[in-house]
N, C-alpha and C positions, 0 to 999 in steps of 0.2 A: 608511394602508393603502388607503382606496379612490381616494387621488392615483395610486397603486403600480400597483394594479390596475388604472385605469381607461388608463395609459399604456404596461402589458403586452398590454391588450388593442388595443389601438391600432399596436403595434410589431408586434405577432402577426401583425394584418391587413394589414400593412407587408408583412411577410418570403413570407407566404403558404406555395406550397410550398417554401419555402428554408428553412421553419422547423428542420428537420432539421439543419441544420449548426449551430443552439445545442448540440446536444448535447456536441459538438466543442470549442465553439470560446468559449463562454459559463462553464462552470467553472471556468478557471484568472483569467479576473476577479471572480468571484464568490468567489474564496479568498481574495483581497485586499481586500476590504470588508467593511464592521464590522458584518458580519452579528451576530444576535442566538445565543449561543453554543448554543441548542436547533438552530438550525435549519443551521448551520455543521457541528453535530456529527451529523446525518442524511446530507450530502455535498451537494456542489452538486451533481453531475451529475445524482443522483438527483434534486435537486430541479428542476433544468431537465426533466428525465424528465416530471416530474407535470405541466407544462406541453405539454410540445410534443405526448407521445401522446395527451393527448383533445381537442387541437387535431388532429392528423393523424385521429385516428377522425373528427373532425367534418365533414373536409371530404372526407374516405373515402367518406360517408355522403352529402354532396352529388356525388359522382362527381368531384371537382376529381384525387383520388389515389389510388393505386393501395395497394394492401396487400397484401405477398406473406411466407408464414412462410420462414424460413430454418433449416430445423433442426439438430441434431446431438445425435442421439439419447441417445448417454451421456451428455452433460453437461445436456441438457435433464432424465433424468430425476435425477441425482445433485443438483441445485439443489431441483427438486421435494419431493425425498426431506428436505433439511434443511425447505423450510419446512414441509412433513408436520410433523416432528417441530417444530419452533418452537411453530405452531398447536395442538399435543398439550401441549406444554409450558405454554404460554398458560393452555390450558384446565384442567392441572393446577394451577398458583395463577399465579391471575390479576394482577395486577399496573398500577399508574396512574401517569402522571407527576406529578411530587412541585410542579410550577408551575401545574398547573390546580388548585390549591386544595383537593382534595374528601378528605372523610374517609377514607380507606383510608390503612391501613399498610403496605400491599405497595406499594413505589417502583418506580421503575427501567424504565418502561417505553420507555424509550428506544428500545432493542435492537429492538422490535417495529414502531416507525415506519421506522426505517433497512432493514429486512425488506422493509413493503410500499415504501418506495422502490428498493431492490435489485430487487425484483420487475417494478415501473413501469419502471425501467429496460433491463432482459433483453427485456421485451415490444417496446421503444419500439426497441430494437437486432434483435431478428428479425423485426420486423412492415413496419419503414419499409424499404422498397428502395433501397438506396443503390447505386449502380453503381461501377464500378474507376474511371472514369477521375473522378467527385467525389468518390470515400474518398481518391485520390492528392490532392488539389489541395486538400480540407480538411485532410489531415490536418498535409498540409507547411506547412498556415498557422498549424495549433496547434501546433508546435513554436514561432514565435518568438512568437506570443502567450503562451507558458508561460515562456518566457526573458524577455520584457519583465515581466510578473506575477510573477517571481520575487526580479528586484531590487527590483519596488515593495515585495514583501512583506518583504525583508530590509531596505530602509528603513524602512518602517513599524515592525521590529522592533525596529531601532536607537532609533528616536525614542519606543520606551521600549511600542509597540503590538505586542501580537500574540508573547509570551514571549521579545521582546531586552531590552536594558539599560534599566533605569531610568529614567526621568527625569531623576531628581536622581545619577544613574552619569556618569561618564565613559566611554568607550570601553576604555580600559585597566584602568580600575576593574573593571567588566562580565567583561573576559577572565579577572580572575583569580580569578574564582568560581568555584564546584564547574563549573555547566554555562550555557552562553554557546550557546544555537541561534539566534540572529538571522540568523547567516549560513550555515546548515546546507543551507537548500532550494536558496540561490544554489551553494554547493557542490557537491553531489550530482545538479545538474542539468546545471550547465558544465561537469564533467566529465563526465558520461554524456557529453552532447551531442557533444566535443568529438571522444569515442572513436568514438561511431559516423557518425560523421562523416567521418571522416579515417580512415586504415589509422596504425598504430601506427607505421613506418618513417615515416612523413612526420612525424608527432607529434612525434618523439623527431630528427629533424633541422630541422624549424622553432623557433626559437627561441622567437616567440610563441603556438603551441600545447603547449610545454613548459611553458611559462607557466604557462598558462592552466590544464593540469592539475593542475602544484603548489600551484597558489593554491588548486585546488578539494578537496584533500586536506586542504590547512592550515585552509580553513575548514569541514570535518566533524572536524579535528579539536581545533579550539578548542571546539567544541559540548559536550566529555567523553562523549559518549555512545560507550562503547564499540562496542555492538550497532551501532549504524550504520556506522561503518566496517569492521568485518565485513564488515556485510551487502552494501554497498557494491564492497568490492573482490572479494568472490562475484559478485554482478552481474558487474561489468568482465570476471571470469575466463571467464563462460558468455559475453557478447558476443563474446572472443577465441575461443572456439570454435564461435562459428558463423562469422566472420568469418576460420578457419581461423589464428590468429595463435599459440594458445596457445602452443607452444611458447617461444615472443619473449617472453611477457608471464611464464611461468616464469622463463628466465633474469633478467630485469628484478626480478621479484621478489626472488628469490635476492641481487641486487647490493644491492635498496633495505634488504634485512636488514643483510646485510654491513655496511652505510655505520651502519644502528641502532645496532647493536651495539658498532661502532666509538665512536660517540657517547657510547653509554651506557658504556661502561668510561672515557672522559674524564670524563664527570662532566657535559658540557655538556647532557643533558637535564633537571637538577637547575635549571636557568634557564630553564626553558619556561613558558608559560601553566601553570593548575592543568589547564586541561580538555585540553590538547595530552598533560601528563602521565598526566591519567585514561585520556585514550584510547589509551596507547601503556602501560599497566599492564598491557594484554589478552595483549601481546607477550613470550613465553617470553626471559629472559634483557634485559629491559629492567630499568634503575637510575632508580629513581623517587622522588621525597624520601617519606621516611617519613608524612607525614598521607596522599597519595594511597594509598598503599598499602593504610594503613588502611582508608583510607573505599571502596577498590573492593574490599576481601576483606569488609568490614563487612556490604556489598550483597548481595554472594553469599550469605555465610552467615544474612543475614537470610534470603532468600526459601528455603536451603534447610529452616529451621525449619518453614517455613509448607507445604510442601511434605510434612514429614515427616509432620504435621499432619492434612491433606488424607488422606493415603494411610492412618490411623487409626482404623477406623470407632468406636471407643470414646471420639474426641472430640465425636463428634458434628456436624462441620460438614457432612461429605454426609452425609444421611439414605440417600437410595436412589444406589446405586452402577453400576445398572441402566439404568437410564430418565431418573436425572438430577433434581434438585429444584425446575427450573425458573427464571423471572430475577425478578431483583428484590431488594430488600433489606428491612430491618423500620424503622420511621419512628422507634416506640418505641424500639428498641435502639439505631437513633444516637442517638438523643436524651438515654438512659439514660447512655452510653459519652462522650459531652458535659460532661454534669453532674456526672458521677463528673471527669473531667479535669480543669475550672474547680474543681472544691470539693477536691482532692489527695487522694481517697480512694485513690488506686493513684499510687505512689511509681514504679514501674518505667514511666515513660515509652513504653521501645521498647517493652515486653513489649504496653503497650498498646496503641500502633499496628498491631501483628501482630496480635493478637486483632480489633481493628478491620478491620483489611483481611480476617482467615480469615473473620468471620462475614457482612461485606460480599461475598465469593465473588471479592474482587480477589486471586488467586494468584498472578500475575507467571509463570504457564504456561499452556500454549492448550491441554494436551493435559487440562492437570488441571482449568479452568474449563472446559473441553468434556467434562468427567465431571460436574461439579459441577452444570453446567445443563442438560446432553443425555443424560447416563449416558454408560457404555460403549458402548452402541448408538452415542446421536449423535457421539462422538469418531470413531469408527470412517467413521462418513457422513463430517464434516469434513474427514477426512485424506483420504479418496476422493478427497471435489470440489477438494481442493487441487491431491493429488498429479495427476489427470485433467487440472487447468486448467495446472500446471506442464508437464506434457510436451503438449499442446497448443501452448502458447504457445512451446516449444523445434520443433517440427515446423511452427507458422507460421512463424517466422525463418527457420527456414534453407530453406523454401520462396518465400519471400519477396526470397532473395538476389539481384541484380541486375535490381530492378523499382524504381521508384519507390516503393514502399509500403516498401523492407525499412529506410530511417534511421527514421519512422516508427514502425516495431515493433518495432525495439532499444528506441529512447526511451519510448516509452509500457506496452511489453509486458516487456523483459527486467526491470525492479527485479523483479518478483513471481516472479520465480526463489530469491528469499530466500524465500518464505513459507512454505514448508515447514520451515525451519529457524526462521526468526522466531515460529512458531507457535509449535512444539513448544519451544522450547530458552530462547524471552524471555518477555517480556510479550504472548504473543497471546489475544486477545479473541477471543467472535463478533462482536462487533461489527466486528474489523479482518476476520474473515473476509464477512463481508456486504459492507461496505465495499469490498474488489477483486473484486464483481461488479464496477462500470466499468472494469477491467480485463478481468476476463475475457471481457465483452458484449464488448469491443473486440476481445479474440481469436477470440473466434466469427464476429463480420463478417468479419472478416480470413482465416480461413478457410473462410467459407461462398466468400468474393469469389472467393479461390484457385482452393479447388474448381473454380466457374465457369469461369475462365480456364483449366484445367488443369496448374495447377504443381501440384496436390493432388491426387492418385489416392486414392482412398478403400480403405482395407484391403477389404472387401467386396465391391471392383469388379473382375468378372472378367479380366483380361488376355491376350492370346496371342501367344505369345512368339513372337518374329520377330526372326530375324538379324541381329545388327550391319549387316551388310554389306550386305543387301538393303534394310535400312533405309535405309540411306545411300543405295543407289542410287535407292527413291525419291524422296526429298528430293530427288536432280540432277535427275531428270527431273521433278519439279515445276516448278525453279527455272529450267529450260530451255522447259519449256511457256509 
């Protein structure tokens, strides 16, 4: 650690005022090394955050830099507003991480570090001034640093690091397990990438961007995660309508059903990977071999148990329904829940697992862990700052359209167009909701940038209305002066 340090501080003094583009440009290599799982599970960006702003205050401070707030008042206070309530929650029981050793039985304090990184970060994104023409010029260089980072990281998954196959797996072996994500992030990245890249008519007449799409569908969908290809082709769907394509990308839709269907009444999907068939279960009128079947109604119906559960105040797992019981888990009761499993005092296996996940607060829903640890109140905040940073990030894009900035903010800004639904409808966390602050920070630049340049008229800014046509006529006589 102090090899670490003493060579951070040294690169620091290096970059000087350029330190600002780690924020950018440093994360997507930091996802591919074998970071220590506490600190991987906080987020790089965050953690480059905690470096670079009290390096920029420091030298704020010696006059080298400038510091200017960039605000947006909604979303400034709706961020605000959740960690209010975090900080209340905190302070209702309190809670420690379960690796520094120390006597408490409240875990879980995970949540509350990734907070104040969320926070470092938000600060480090309104505070540094960054200008149009170096948010264009870094941002275009984090796309292929994120594409190079993506294959290392799907190699690294293969060779058995970072949740691909085995070791002792083969490749083939690997594919036909339940779930196979080695190749997930390379997927869901070369296709974004590709879309907004290229207009869909050139896509769909180059041979080698046809390609390249297909391959990146095949590999989300060897992964079996259903929710991701969802989520996924939701993405694509919002890109095509800022990109003005939908239309194209409905009919398109519509054909790649057809061609399903066709398949799946031959039978030839009964020969697919397991997780090509997991992920294509999701699909109305799909012929799937009977264990996937199974195993993806198995899923559903488990979490709806647990669900029914949650929404029961006579089980007891939320206390207050209100305000929320705070984060954290009991040390005791795993350990209790443990000992009972190794000694077979409880015969019913699942029933266990469920109980272990309801008393854990892991509900496999964002709206119900956002009761369970915010109450009603903070669910209510969360969807706010969601739903605010969603249409946001749809008004940066299509303000964005024909600038250098807008490949950009399809790539980095559109996936978080699922979150609204990823929340409420899958597995969402607060932690994944904290987590797409580096997203949203990146939408708020992007729109403060805007603003700036005037592709962004602010709802509150008054305007006066002036005629087409005189309009026009100034413009010629500008252009003639």
């Amino acid at each position: 650690m102090l090899v670490v340090g003493l060579v951070g501080v040294v690169f620091m003094l290096v970059v000087g005022t350029r330190s600002w583009m780690l924020l950018f440009l440093l994360p997507p290599l930091l996802e591919v090394l074998p970071l220590p799982g506490g600190l991987k599970g906080i987020g790089c960006g965050f953690l480059v955050a905690c470096v670079v702003l009290p390096y920029w205050l420091f030298m704020w401070a010696m006059g080298y830099v400038k510091v200017r707030w960039r605000g947006l008042l909604a979303l400034d206070i709706l961020f605000l507003a959740l960690l209010c309530l975090m900080v209340a929650a905190y302070i209702k029981r309190p809670v420690t991480i379960q690796a520094l050793g120390l006597d408490f039985d409240n875990i879980g304090g995970k949540v509350y570090f990734i907070a104040i990184g969320a926070l470092v970060y938000y600060l480090a994104i309104s505070l540094i001034p960054i200008s149009y023409q170096n948010a264009c010029k870094v941002l275009n260089w984090r796309i292929w640093v994120a594409l190079v980072c993506s294959f290392i990281g799907a190699g690294l998954g293969l060779l058995g690091f970072g949740g691909g196959a085995e070791a002792t797996e083969t490749l083939g072996e690997a594919m036909q397990g339940s779930r196979f994500g080695a190749l997930l992030p390379v997927g869901m990245y070369g296709s974004l990438l590709i879309y907004a890249l290229y207009p869909l008519s050139r896509i769909l007449c180059n041979p080698a961007l046809l390609m390249g799409m297909l391959v990146g569908f095949a590999c989300i969908a060897l992964s079996g995660f259903r929710s991701y290809m969802a989520f996924h082709i939701w993405v694509l769907t919002f890109i095509s309508f800022v990109k003005k394509e939908m239309t194209m990308v409905i009919c398109i839709g519509l054909l790649a059903y057809g061609g399903l269907l066709v398949l799946s009444s031959s039978g030839t999907l009964l020969s697919l990977p397991h997780g090509i068939q997991r992920t294509l279960s999701a699909i109305p009128g799909m012929k799937v071999s009977e264990d996937v079947r199974r195993s993806a109604e198995g899923s559903s119906d488990w979490r709806v148990v647990m669900w029914k559960w949650a929404m029961d105040p006579r089980t007891g797992y939320i206390k207050d329904y209100i305000w929320g019981d705070g984060f954290g888990m009991s040390l005791s009761g795993m350990q209790r829940r443990f000992r009972a499993a190794m000694r077979g005092e409880k015969d019913n296996i699942r029933r266990l697992g469920q109980e272990a996940f309801a008393e854990d607060g892991m509900w496999h829903s964002g709206w119900i862990t956002a009761i369970h640890r915010l109450g009603i109140v903070g669910m209510i905040v969360v969807n706010m700052f969601i739903m605010y940073s969603w249409l946001l990030i749809l008004r940066v894009t299509i303000s964005l359209r024909g600038t250098p900035l807008f490949v950009p903010s399809l790539v980095f800004l559109m996936p978080y167009t699922s979150a609204p639904i990823a929340f409420n409808l899958s597995a969402g966390t607060i932690d994944s909701v904290l987590s797409g602050v580096a997203t949203i920070g990146l939408a708020k630049l992007l729109f403060c940038i805007a603003r700036e340049q005037g592709l962004i008229i602010p709802w509150t800014q008054r305007k006066r209305y002036v005629p087409l046509m005189i309009e026009q006529h100034g413009d010629q006589l500008q252009q003639e002066a």
